[in-house]
Short mmCIF file of the C-alpha atoms (twelve columns), coordinates in Angstrom:
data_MODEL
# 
_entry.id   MODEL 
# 
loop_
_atom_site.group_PDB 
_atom_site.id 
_atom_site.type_symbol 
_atom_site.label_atom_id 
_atom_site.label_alt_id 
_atom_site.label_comp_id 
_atom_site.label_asym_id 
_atom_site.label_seq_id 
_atom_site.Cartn_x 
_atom_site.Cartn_y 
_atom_site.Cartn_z 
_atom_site.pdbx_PDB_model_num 
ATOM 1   C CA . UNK A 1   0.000  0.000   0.000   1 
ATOM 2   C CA . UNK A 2   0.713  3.840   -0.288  1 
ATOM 3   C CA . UNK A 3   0.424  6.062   1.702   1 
ATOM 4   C CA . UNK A 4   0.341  10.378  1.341   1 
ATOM 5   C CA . UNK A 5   1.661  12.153  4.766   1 
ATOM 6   C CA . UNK A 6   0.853  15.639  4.341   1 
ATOM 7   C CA . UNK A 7   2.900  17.497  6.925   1 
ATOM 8   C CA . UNK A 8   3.156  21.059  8.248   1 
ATOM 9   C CA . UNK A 9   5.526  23.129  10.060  1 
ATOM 10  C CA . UNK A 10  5.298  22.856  14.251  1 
ATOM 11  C CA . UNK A 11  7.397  26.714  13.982  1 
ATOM 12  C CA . UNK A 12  7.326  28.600  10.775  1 
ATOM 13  C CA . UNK A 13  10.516 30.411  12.038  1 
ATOM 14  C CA . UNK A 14  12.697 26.928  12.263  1 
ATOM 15  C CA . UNK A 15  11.988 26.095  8.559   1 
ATOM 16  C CA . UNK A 16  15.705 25.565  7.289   1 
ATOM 17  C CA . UNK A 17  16.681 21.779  6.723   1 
ATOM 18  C CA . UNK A 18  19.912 20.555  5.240   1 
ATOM 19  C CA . UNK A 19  18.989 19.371  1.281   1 
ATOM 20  C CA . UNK A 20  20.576 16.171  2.365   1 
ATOM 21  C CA . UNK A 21  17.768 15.402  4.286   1 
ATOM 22  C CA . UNK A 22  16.995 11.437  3.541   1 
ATOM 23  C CA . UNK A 23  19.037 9.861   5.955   1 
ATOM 24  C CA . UNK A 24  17.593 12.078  8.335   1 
ATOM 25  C CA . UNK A 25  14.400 10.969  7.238   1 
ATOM 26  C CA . UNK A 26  15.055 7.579   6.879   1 
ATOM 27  C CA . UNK A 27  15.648 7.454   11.070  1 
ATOM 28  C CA . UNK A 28  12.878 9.479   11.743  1 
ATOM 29  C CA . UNK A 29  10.404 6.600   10.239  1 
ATOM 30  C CA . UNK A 30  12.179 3.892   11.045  1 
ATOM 31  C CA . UNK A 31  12.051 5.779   14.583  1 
ATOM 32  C CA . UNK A 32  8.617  6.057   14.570  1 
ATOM 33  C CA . UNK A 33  8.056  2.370   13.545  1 
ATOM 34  C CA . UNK A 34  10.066 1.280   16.345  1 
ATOM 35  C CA . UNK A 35  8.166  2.937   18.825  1 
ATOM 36  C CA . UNK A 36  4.941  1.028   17.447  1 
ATOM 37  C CA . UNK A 37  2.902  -1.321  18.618  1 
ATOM 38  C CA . UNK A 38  4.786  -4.865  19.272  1 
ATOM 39  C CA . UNK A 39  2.240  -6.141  17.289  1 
ATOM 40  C CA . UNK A 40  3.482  -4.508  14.198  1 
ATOM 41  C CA . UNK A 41  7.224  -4.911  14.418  1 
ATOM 42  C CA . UNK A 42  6.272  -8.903  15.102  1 
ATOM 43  C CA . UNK A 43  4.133  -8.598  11.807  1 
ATOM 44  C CA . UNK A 44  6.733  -7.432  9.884   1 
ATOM 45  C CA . UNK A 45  9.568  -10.007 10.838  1 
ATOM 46  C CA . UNK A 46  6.257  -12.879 10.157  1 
ATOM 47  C CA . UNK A 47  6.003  -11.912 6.728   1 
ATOM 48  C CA . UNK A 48  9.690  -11.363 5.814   1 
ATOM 49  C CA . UNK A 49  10.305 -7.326  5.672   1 
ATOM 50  C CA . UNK A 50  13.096 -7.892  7.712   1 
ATOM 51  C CA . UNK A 51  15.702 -10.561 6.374   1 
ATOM 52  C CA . UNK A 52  18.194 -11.411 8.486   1 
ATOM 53  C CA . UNK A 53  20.830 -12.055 6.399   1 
ATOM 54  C CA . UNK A 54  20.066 -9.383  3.524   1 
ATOM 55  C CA . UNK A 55  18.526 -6.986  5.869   1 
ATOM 56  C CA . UNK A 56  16.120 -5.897  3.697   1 
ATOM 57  C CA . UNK A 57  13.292 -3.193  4.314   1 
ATOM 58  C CA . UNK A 58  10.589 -3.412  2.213   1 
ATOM 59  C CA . UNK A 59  9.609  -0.250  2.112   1 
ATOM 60  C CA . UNK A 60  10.045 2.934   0.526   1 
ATOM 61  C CA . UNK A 61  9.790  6.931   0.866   1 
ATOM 62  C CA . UNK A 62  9.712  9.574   -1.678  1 
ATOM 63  C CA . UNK A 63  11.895 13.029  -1.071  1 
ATOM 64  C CA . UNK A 64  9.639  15.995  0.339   1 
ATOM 65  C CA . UNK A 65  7.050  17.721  -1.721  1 
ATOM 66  C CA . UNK A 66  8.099  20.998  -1.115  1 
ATOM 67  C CA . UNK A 67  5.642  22.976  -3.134  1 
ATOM 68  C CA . UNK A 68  6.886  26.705  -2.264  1 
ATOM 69  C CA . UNK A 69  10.972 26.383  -1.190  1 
ATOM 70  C CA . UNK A 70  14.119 28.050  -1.577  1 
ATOM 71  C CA . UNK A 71  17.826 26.613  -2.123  1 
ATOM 72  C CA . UNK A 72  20.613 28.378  -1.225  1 
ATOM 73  C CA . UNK A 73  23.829 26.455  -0.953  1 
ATOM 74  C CA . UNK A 74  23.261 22.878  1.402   1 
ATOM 75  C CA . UNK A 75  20.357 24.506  2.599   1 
ATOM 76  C CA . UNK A 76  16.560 24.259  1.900   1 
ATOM 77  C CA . UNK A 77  14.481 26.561  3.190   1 
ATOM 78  C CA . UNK A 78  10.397 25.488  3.789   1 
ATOM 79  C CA . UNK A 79  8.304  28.449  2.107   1 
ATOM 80  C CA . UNK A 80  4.987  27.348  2.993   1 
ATOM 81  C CA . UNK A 81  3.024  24.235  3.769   1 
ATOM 82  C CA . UNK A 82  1.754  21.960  3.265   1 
ATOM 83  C CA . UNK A 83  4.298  19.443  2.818   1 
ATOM 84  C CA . UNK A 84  3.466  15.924  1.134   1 
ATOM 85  C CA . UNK A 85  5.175  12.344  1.438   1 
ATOM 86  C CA . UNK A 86  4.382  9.202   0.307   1 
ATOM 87  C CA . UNK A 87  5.818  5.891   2.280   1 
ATOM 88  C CA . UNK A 88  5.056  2.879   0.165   1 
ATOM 89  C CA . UNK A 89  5.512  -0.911  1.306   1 
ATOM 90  C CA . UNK A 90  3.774  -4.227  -0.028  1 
ATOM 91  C CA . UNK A 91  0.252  -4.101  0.689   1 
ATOM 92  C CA . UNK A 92  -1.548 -6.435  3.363   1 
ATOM 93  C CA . UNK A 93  -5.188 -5.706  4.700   1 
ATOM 94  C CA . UNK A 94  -3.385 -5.666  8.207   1 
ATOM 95  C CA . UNK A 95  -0.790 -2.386  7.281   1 
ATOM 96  C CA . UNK A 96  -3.331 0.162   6.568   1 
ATOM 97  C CA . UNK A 97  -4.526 -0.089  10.295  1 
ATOM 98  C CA . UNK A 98  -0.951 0.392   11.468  1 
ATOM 99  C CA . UNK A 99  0.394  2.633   9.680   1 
ATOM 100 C CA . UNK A 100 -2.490 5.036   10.543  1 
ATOM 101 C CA . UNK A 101 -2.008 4.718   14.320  1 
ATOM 102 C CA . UNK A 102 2.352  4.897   13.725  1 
ATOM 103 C CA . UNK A 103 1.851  8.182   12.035  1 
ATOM 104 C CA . UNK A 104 -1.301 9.886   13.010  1 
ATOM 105 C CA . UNK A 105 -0.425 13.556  14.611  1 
ATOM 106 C CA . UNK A 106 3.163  12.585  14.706  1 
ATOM 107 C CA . UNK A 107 5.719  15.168  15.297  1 
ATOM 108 C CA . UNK A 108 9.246  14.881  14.027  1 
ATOM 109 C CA . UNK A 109 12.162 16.848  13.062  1 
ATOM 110 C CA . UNK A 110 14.777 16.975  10.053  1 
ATOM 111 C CA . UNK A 111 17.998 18.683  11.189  1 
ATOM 112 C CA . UNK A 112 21.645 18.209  10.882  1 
ATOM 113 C CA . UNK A 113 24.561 20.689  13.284  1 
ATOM 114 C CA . UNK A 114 23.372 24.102  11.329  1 
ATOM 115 C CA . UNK A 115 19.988 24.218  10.888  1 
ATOM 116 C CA . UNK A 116 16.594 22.139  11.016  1 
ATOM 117 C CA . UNK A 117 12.669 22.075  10.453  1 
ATOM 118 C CA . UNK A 118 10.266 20.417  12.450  1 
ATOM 119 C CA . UNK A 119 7.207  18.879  10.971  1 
ATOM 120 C CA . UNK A 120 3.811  17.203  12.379  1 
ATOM 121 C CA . UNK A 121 1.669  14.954  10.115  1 
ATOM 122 C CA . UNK A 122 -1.831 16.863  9.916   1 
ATOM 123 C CA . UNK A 123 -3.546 13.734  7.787   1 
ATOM 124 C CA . UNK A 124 -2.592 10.757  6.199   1 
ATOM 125 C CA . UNK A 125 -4.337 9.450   2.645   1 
ATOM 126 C CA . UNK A 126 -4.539 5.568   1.264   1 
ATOM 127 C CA . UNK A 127 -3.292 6.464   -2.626  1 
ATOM 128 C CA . UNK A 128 -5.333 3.980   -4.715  1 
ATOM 129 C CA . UNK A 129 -2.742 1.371   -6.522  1 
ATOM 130 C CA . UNK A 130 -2.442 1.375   -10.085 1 
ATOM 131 C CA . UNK A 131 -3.143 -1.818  -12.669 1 
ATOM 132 C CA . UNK A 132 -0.086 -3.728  -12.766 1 
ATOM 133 C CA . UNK A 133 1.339  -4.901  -16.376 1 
ATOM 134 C CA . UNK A 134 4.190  -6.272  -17.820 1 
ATOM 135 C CA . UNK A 135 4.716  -2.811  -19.229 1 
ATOM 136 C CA . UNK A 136 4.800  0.244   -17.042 1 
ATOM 137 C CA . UNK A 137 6.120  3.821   -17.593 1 
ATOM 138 C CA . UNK A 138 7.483  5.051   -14.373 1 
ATOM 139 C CA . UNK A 139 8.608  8.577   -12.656 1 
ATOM 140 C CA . UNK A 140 11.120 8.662   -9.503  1 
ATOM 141 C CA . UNK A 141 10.503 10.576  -6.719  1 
ATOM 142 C CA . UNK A 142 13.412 9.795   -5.619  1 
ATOM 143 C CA . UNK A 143 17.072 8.901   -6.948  1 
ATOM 144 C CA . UNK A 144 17.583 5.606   -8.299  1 
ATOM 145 C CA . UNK A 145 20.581 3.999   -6.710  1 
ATOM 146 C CA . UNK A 146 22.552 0.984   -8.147  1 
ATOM 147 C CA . UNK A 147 25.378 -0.091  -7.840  1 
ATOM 148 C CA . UNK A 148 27.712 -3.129  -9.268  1 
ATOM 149 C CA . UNK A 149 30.829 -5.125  -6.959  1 
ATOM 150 C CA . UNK A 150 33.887 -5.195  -9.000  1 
ATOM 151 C CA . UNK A 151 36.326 -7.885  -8.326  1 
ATOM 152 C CA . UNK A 152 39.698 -6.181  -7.358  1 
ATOM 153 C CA . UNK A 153 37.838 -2.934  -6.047  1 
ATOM 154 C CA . UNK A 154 37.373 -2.273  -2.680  1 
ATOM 155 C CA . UNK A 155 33.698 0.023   -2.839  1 
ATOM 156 C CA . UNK A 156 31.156 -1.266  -5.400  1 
ATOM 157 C CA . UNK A 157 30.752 0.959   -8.753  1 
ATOM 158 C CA . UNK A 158 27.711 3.312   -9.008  1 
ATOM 159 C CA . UNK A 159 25.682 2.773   -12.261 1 
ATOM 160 C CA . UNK A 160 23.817 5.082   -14.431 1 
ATOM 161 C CA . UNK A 161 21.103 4.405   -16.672 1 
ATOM 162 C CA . UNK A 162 23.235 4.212   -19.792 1 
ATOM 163 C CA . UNK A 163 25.618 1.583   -17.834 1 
ATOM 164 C CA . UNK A 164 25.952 -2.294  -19.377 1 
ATOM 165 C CA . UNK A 165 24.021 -4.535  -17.058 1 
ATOM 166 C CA . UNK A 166 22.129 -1.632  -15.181 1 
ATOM 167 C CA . UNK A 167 18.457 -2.782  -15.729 1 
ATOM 168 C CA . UNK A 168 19.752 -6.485  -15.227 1 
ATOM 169 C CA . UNK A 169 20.764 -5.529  -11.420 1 
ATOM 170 C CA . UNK A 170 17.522 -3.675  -11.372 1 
ATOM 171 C CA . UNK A 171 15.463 -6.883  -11.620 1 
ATOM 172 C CA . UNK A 172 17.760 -9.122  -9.560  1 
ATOM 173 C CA . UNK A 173 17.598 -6.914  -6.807  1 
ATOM 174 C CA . UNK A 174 13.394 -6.833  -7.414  1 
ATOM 175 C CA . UNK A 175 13.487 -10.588 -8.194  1 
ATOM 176 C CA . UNK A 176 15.697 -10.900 -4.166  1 
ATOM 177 C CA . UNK A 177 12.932 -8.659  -2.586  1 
ATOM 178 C CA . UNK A 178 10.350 -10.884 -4.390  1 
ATOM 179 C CA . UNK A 179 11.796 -13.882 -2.723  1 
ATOM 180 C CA . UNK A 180 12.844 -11.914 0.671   1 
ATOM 181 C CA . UNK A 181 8.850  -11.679 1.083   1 
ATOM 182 C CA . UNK A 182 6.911  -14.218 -0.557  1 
ATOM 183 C CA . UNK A 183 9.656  -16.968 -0.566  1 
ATOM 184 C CA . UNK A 184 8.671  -17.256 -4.467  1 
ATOM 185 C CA . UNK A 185 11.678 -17.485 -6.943  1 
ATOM 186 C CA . UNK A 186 10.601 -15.589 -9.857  1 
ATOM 187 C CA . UNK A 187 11.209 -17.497 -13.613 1 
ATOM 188 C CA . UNK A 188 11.286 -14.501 -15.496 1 
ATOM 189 C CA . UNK A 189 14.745 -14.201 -17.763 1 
ATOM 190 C CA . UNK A 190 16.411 -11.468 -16.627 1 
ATOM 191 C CA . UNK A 191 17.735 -10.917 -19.785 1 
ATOM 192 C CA . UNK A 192 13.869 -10.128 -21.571 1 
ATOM 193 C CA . UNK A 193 13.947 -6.971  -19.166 1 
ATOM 194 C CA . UNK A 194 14.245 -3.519  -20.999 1 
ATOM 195 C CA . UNK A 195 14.693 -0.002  -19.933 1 
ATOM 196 C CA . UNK A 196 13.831 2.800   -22.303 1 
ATOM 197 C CA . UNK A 197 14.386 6.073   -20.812 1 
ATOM 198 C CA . UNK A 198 11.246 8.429   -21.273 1 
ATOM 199 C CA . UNK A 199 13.721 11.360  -19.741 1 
ATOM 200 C CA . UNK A 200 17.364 12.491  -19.803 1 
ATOM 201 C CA . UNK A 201 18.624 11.270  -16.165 1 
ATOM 202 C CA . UNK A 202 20.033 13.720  -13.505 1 
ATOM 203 C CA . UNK A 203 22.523 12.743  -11.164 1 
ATOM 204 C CA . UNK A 204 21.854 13.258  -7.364  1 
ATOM 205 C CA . UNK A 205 23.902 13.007  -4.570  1 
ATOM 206 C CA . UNK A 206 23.247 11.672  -1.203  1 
ATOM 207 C CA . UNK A 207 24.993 11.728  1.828   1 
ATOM 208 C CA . UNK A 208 24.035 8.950   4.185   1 
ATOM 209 C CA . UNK A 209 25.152 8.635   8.078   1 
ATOM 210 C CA . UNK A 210 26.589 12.186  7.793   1 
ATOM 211 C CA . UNK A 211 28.956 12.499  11.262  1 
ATOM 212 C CA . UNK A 212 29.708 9.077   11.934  1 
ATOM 213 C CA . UNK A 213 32.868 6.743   10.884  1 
ATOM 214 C CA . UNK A 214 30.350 5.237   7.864   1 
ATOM 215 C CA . UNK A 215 29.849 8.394   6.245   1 
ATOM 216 C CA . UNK A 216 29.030 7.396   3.030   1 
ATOM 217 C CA . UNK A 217 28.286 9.601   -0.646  1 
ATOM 218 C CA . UNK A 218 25.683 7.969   -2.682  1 
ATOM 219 C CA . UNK A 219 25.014 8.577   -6.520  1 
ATOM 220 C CA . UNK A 220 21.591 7.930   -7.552  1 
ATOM 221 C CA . UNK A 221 19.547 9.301   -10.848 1 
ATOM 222 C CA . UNK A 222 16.104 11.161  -11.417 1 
ATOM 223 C CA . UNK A 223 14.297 9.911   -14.847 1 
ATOM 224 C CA . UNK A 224 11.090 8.714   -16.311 1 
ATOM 225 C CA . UNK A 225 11.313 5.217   -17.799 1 
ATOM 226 C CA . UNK A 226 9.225  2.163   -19.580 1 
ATOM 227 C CA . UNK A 227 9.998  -1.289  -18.191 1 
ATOM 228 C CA . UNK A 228 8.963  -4.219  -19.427 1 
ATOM 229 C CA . UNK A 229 9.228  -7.159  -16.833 1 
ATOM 230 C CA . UNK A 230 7.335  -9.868  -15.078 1 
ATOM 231 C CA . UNK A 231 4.215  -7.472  -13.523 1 
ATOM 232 C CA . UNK A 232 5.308  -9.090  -10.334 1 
ATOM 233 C CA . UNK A 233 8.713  -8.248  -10.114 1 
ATOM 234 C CA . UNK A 234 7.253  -4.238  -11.204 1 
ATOM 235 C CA . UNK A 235 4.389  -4.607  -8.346  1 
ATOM 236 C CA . UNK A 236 7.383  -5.216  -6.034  1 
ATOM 237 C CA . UNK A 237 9.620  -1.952  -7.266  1 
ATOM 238 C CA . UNK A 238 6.484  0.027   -7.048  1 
ATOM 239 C CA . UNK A 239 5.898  -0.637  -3.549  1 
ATOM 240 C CA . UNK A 240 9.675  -1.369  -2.308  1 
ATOM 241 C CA . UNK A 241 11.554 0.666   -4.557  1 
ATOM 242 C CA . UNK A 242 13.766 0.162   -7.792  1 
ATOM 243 C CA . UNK A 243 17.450 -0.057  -7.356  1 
ATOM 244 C CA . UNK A 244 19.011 -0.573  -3.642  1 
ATOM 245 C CA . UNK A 245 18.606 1.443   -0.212  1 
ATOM 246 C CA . UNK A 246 14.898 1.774   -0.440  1 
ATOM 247 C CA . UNK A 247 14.191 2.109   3.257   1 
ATOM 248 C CA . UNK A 248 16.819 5.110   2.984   1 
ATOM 249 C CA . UNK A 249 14.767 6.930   1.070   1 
ATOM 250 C CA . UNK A 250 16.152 5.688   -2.713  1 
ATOM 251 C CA . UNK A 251 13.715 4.332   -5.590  1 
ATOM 252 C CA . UNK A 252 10.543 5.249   -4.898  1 
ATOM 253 C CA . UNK A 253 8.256  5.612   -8.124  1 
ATOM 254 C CA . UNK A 254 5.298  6.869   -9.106  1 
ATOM 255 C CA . UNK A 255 3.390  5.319   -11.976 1 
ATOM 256 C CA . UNK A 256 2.364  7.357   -15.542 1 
ATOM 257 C CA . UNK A 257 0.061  5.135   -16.933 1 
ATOM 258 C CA . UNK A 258 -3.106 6.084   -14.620 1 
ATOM 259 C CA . UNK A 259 -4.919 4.168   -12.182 1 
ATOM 260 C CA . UNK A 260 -7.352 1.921   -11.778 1 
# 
């Protein structure tokens, strides 16, 4: 299921956040879902979005709607609100009634060592899933990171669009999350997947655990694109993300071909 948060500021005169805001973001949820109801973090291990070994979360989180905003430098300054979100995970009857009581009137704030914004979640919308294909044209809302291990190399290579083998990774990594929850191992040949790009990409940076020892810089890329896959494999990057890090705020998509 997905789900629109539609936030506003708690002060109007702390409205400054750092533009590398994800990771930020990322703790503040997975915060928030910690602090939930047993019941829910025992659901979640039950039906796999938690793998041990691969620690998957099968989840995902757009950047910040920021409808009226201003850049200057590392910083981004908060206009006006309202603010929209969307968290998106694999849908179960069950979620809807969590996620609701995790997030309803919630208060949190983005903020690094300079400046921050604090937010509280005025309302919270079901967005109505669209009809699932083999092929789907697809917007990010939020970069698409992948990355390839190189024998010999000590950090993994960051792909772009245009890179040999990039949509290939794409569907193992869907085809992993596939498994991860349903324990199905998808048939579908890899190599029939295609990517045509419907935009020209645009790198994005990301900082992740900015201030600690595993400081990491992340390259990701914004574009529209038409996939053609197993509809499975695309139901799963539409809820859990495209690409790796999706519970860090990487891959989330919206859908162009209307729905249902």
């Amino acid at each position: 299921m997905r789900f629109k948060l539609i936030l506003s500021l708690t002060d109007r005169k702390q409205n400054t956040l750092p533009v590398n805001y994800q990771y930020q973001l990322s703790e503040c949820i997975n915060k928030l879902i910690n602090q939930s109801d047993p019941g829910f973090t025992a659901w979640l291990q039950d039906k796999g979005f938690l793998d041990v070994k691969k620690h998957f979360r099968l989840y995902t989180f757009s950047n910040l709607n920021v409808r009226h905003r201003e850049i200057i430098g590392d910083r981004l300054t908060v206009k006006s609100d309202p603010v929209e979100l969307l968290i998106s995970t694999l849908p179960d009857q069950t979620i809807q009634h969590f996620i609701s009581d995790i997030f309803r009137s919630r208060k949190f704030t983005l903020a690094d060592r300079v400046s921050g914004a604090g937010f509280k979640i005025t309302s919270i919308e079901a967005v109505p899933d669209p009809f699932f294909t083999d092929e789907m044209t697809f917007r990010s809302l939020s970069p698409i990171f992948v990355s390839q291990k190189i024998e010999g190399r000590k950090h993994a290579k960051y792909l772009s669009p245009a890179d040999e083998g990039y949509i290939q990774l794409i569907i193992e990594n869907l085809k992993e999350k596939l498994r991860v929850f349903t324990g199905q191992v998808s048939s579908f040949d890899t190599q029939d997947a295609t990517l045509e790009l419907v935009s020209s990409p645009k790198q994005k940076g990301s900082t992740i655990k900015v201030g600690t020892l595993r400081e990491t810089r992340l390259v990701g890329y914004h574009y529209n694109f038409k996939i053609k896959a197993d509809k499975d494999l695309l139901r799963i990057g539409y809820f859990c993300g495209f690409g790796e890090k999706g519970s860090q705020g990487f891959g989330c998509c919206e859908n162009l071909d209307g729905i249902r």
